[in-house]
C-alpha positions as CSV (number, residue, x, y, z in Angstrom):
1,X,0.0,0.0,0.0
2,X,1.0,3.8,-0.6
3,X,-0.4,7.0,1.5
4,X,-1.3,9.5,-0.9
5,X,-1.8,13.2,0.3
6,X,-4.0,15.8,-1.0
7,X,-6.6,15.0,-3.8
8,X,-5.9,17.4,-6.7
9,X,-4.0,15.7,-9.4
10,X,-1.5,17.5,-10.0
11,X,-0.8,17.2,-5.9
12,X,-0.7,13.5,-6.3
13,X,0.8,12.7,-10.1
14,X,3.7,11.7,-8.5
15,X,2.4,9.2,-6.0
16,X,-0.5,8.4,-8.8
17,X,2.2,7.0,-11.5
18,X,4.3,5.1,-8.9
19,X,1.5,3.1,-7.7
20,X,0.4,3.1,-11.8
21,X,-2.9,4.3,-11.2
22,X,-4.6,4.8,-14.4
23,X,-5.8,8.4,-15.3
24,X,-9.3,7.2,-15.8
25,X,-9.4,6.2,-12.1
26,X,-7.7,9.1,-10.8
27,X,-10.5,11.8,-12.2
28,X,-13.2,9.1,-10.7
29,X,-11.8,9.3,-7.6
30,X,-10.5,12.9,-6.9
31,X,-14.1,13.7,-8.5
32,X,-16.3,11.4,-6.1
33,X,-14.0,12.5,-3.6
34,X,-12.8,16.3,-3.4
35,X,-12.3,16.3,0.3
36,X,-9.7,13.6,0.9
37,X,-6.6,13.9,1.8
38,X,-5.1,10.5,2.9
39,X,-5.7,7.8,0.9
40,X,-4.0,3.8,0.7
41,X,-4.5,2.1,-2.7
42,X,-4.1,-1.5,-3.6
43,X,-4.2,-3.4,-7.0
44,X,-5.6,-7.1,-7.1
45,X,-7.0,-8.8,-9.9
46,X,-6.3,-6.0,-12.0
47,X,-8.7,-3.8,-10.1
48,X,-7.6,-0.7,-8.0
49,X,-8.8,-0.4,-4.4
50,X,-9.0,2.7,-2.4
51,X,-9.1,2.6,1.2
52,X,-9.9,5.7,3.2
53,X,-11.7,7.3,5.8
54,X,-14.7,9.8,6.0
55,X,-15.3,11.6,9.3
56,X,-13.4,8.9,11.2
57,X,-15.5,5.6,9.3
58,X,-13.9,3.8,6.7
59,X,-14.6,3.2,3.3
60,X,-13.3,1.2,0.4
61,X,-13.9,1.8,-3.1
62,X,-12.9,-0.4,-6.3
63,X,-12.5,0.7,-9.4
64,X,-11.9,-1.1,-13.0
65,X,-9.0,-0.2,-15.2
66,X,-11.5,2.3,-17.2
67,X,-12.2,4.5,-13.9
68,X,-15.4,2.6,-13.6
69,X,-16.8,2.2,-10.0
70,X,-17.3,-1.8,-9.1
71,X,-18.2,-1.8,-5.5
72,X,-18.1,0.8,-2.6
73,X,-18.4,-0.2,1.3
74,X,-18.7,2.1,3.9
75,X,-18.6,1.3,8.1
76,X,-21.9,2.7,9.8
77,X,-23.8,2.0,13.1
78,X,-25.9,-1.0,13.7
79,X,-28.8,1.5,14.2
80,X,-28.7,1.8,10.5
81,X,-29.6,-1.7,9.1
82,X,-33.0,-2.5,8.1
83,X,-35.2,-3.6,10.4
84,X,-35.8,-7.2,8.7
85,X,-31.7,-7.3,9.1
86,X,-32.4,-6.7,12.8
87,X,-34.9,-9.3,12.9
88,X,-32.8,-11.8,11.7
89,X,-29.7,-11.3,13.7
90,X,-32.1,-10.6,17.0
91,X,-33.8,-14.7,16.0
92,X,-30.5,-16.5,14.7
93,X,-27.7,-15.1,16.2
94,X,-29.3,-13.6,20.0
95,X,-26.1,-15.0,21.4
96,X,-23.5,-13.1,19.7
97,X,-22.9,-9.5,19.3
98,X,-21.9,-7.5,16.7
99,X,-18.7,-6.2,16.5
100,X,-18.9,-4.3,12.9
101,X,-21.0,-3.6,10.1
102,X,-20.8,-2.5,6.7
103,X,-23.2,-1.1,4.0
104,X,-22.1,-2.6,0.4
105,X,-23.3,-0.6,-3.0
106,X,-22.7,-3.1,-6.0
107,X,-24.5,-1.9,-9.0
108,X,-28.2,-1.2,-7.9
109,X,-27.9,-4.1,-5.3
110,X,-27.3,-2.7,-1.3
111,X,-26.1,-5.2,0.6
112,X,-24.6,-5.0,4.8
113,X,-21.7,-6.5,6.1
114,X,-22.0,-8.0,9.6
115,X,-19.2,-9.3,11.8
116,X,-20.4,-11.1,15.0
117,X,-18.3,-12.4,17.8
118,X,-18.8,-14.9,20.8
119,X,-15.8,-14.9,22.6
120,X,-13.2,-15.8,20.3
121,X,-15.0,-17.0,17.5
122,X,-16.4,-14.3,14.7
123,X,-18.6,-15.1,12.0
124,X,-18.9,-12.7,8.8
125,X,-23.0,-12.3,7.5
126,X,-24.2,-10.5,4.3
127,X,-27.8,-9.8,4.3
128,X,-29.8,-8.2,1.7
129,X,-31.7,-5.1,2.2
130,X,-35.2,-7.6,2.6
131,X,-33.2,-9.5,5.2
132,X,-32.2,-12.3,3.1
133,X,-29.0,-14.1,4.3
134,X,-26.9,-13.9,1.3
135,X,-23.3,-15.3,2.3
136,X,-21.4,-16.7,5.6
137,X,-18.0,-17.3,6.9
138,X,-15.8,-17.9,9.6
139,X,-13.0,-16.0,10.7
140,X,-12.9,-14.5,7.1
141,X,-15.0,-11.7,5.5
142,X,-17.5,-12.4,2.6
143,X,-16.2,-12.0,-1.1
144,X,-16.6,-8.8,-3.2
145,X,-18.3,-9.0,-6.1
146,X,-16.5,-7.6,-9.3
147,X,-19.5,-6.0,-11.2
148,X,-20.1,-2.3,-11.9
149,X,-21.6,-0.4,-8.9
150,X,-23.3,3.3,-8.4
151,X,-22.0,5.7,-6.0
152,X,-24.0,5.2,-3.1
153,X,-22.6,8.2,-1.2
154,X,-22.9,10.4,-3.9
155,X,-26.0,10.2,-5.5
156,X,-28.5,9.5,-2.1
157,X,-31.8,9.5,-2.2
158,X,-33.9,11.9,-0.9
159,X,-35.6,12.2,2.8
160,X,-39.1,12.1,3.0
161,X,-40.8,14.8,4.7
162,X,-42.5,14.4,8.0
163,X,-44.0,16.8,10.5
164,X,-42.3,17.2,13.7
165,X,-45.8,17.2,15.8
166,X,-46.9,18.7,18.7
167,X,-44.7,20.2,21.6
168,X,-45.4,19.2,24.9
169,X,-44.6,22.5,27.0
170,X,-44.6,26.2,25.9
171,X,-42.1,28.7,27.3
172,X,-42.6,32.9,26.3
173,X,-39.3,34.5,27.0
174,X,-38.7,38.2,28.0
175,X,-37.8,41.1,26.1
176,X,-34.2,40.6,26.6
177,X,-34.7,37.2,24.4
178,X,-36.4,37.6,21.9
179,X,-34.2,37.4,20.1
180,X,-32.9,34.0,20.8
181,X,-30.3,32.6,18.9
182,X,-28.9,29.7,20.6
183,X,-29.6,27.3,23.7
184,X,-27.7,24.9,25.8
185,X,-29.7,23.0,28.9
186,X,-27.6,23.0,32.4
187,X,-27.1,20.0,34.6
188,X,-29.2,21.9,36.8
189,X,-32.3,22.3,34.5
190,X,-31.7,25.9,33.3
191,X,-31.2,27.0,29.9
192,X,-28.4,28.6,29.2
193,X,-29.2,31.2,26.0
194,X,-27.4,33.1,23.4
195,X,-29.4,36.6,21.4
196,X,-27.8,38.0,18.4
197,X,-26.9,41.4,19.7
198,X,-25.6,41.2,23.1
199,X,-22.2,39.6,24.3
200,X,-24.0,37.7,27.3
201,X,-25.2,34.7,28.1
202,X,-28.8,34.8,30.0
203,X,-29.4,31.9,32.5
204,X,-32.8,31.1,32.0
205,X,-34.9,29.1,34.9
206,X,-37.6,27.0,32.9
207,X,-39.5,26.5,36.1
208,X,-39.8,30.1,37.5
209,X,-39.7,31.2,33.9
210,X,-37.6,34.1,33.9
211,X,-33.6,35.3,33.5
212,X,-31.7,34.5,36.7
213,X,-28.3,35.4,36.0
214,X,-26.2,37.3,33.2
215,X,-22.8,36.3,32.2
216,X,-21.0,39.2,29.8
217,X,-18.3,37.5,27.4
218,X,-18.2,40.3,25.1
219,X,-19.3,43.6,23.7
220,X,-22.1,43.5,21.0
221,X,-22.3,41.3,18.4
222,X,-24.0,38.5,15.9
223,X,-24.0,35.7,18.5
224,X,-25.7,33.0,17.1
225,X,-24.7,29.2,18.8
226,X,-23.7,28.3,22.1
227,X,-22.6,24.6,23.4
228,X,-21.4,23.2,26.4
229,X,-18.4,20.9,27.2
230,X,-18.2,20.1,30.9
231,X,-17.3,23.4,33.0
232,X,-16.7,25.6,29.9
233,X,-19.4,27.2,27.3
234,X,-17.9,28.7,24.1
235,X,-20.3,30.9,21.8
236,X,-19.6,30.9,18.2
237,X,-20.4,34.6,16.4
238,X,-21.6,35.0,12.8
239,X,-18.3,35.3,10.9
240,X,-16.8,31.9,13.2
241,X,-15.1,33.4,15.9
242,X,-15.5,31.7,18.6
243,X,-15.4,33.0,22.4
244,X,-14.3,30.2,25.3
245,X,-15.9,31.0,28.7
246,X,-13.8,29.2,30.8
247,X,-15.9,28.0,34.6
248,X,-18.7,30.4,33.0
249,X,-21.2,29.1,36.2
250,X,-18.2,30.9,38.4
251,X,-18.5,34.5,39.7
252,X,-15.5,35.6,37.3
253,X,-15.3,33.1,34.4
254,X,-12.1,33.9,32.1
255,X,-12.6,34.6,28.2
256,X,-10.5,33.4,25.5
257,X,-11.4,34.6,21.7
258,X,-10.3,32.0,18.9
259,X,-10.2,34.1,15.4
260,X,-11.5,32.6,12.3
261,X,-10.8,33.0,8.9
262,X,-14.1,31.5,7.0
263,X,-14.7,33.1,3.5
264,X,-17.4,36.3,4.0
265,X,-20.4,34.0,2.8
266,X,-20.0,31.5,5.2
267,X,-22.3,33.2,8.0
268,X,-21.6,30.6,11.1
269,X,-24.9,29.9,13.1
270,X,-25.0,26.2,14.6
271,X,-22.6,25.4,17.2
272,X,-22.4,21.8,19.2
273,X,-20.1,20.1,21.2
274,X,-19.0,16.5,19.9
275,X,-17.9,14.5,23.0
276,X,-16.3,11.3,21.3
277,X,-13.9,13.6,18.9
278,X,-13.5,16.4,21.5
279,X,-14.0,18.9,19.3
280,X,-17.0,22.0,18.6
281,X,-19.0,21.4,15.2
282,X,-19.6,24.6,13.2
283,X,-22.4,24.9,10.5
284,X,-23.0,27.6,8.0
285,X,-26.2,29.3,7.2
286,X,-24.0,30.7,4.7
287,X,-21.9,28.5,1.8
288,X,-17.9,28.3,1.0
289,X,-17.8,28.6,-2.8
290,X,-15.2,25.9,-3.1
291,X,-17.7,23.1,-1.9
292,X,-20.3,23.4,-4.8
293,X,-23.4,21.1,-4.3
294,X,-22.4,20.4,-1.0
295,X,-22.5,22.1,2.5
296,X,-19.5,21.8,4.9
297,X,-19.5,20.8,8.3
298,X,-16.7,22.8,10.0
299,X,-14.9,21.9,13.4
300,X,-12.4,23.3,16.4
301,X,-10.3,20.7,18.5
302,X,-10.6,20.9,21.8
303,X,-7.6,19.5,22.0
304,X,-5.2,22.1,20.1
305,X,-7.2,24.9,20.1
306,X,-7.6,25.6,16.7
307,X,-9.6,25.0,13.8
308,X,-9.3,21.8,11.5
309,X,-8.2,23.4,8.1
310,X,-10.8,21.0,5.5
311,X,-14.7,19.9,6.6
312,X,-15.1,17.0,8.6
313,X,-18.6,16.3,7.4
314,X,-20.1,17.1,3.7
315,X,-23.6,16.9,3.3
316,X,-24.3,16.2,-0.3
317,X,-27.4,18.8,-1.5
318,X,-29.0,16.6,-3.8
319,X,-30.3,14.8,-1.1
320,X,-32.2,17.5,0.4
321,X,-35.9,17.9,-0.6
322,X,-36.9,21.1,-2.0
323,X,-38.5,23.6,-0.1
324,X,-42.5,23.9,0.2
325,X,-44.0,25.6,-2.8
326,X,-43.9,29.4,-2.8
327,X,-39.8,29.4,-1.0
328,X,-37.9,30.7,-3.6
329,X,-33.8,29.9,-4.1
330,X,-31.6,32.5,-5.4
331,X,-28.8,30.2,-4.6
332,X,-28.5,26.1,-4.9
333,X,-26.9,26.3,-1.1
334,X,-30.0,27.9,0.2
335,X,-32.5,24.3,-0.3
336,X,-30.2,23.7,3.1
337,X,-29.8,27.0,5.7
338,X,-28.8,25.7,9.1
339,X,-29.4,27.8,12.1
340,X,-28.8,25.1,14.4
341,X,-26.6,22.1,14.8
342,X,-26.7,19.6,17.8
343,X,-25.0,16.0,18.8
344,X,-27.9,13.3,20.5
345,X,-27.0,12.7,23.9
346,X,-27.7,9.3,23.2
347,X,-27.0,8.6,20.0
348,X,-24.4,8.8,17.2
349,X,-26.9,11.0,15.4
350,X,-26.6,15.1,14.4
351,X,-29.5,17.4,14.3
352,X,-29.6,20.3,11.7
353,X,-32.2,23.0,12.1
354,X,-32.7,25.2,9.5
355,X,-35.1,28.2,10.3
356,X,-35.1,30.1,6.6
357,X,-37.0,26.6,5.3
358,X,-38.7,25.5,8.8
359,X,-37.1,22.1,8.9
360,X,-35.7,19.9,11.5
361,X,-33.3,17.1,9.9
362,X,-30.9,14.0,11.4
363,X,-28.1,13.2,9.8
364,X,-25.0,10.7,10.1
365,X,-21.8,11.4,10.6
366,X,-20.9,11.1,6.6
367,X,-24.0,13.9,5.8
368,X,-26.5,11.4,4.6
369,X,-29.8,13.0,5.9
370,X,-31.7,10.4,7.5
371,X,-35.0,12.6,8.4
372,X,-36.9,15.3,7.7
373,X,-39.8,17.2,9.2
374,X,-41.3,19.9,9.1
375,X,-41.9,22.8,11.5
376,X,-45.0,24.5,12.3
377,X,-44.2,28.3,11.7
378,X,-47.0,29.2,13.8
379,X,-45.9,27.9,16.5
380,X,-41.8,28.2,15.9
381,X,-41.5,31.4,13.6
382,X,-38.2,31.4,13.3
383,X,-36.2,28.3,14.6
384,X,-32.5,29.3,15.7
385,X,-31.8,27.0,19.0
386,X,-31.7,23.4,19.7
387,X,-30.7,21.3,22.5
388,X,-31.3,18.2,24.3
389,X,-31.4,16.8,28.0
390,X,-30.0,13.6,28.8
391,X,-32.5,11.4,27.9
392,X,-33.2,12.4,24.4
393,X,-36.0,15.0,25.6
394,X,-35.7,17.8,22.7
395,X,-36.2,21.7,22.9
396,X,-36.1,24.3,20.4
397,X,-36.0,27.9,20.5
398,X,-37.3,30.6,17.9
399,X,-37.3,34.1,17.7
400,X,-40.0,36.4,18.2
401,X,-39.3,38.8,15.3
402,X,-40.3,42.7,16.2
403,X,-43.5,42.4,17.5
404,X,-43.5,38.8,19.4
405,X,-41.8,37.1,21.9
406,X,-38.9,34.5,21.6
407,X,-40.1,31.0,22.7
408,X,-39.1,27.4,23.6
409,X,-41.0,24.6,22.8
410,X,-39.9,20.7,24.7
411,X,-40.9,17.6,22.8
412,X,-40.6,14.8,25.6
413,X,-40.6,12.1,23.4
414,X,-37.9,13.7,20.8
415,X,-38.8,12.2,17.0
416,X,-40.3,9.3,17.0
């Protein structure tokens, strides 16, 4: 195998021609596959296999001579098989547990990839979509088929549209809210909240339903995302600057500022802390013109303290339903407008909430949108916060425009 860094050709010709890779498969790949930057390649059979990872899974693509794509498998959660493969597993194999699993594209036919262990024995399953137990092996993973395959992650299929339903409690916030832009729910049952004009965070107490404390960070601004990670809160302003409040439930918190350097169209509005990579996740109302068709997931390491230089997570626009009738686009980016971006507390799932279109959608880690519902703008006129608690329970906030009042609205049950 050979690494190979960055994905323009003329970056890799070098490392191309001494693996041999023909030119036919080097424009499929760096094509299907703009954002990659480290990639190990492999020739077999006269075929050429890619092996590389998106947003932390790995994927494998294998390509003919002729750049044509034969097969492409990609690692996701168990939570993602069909429910008849569920089934299956949950009567045959109760005893073991699954270890990995795989989604396989090969020409129209989806297939998934299962690796079970019980103790030290593993077994290798391939069902069908229907839940049809295709292949089986021991200690050994099920053959490839050779035949000419679509790009699953490339072209997916659209969502269908749902409605989100009906909120189980109401909250009207002051004046000094309503122009909500961001929540965060404390260990303590307050909601911490963000506005767009004000450096401050406003403690809000859902149960005697008004503004307990004030915690400046700044002077004015276009606040728009705030997110939680243990004793620290960092707000995220418009342009991606984000501001670190360090012990912000402390009597004098201390405030770092972390500059960004996003293009002037990016406008920066959801903010959410991802535990397992220990890093903030940015999301743009706005669009870099460099990632056409897609929208960029952006992120800040905890760790070092800066930002990431490329996207961790590219959401593919195709797969986006269009707008209700009457919502005009003056841009292609603008089918998807997030105002809010949150991690489930529960689950290896993201929530995208996009108040210009009044949608609420769940997404995987590799941008394939799983749901989406709609809002009801009477009741959320302009969607801008989202947060959960710990048991899934999900709130979101809206703005009030001039005239009304920001609110929150709590769905117990989250989406069903």
């Amino acid at each position: 195998m050979v690494l190979v860094a960055g994905t323009s050709l003329s970056s890799c010709d070098q490392i191309w021609s001494a693996r041999n890779v023909p030119d036919a498969v080097k424009v499929k790949f760096v094509e299907s596959y703009p954002t990659i930057k480290q990639v190990e390649w492999e020739q077999t059979d006269g075929l050429y296999e890619a092996e590389f990872k998106i947003s932390g899974r790995e994927r494998k693509a294998l390509f003919k001579e002729d750049g044509t794509l034969v097969s492409y498998i990609e690692e996701i959660e168990e939570q993602y098989l069909p429910k008849r493969v569920v089934a299956q597993l949950q009567q045959e194999f109760n005893q073991y547990k699954v270890s990995e699993v795989h989604r396989m594209q090969e020409g129209n036919s989806t297939s998934f990839v299962i690796e079970l262990e019980k103790g030290s024995r593993d077994i290798w399953l391939r069902y069908s979509e229907a839940g049809e137990l295709l292949e089986r092996s021991a200690n050994a993973t099920p053959t490839v088929q050779k035949q000419a395959a679509s790009m699953l992650p490339l072209s997916p299929s659209r969502t269908s549209v749902e409605d989100l339903g009906i909120a189980d409690s109401r909250w009207e916030l002051p004046t000094e809210l309503r122009e909500v832009s961001g929540i965060a729910l404390l260990p303590d049952g307050n909601m911490a909240c963000v506005q767009d004009e004000e450096g401050k965070i406003f403690v809000y107490d859902l149960r005697q339903k008004m503004i307990v404390r004030e915690i400046p960070f700044a002077g004015p601004g276009d606040y728009e995302g705030i997110a939680l990670a243990g004793e620290d809160a960092y707000i995220v302003r418009s342009d991606g600057t984000l501001f670190e409040i360090a012990g912000f439930e402390n009597q004098q918190p201390a405030v770092k500022v972390y500059e960004a350097s996003f293009p002037a169209t990016i406008n920066i509005e959801g903010l959410a802390y991802d535990r397992e990579q220990n890093q903030l996740l940015l999301a743009p109302k706005g669009y870099d013109p460099k990632w056409k068709g897609q929208k960029a997931i952006y992120a800040f390491s905890l760790n070092s303290k800066k930002f990431l230089p490329e996207p961790v997570i590219s959401i593919p626009l195709e797969q986006v339903e269009p707008p209700r009738k009457g919502k005009k686009l003056k841009l292609e980016y603008d089918v998807l407008q997030p105002s809010s971006l949150e991690k489930h507390p529960t689950k290896d799932v993201l929530y995208l909430l996009d108040a210009v279109n009044n949608r609420l959608y769940t997404m995987t880690r590799d941008g394939k949108l799983n749901r989406t519902l709609n809002l009801d703008e009477s009741q959320l006129r302009q969607a801008e916060g989202l947060t959960f608690d710990q048991d899934g329970t999900l709130y979101i906030a809206s703005e009030g425009g001039k005239k009304g009042k920001g609110v929150i609205l709590k769905y117990t049950k989250g989406i069903q």
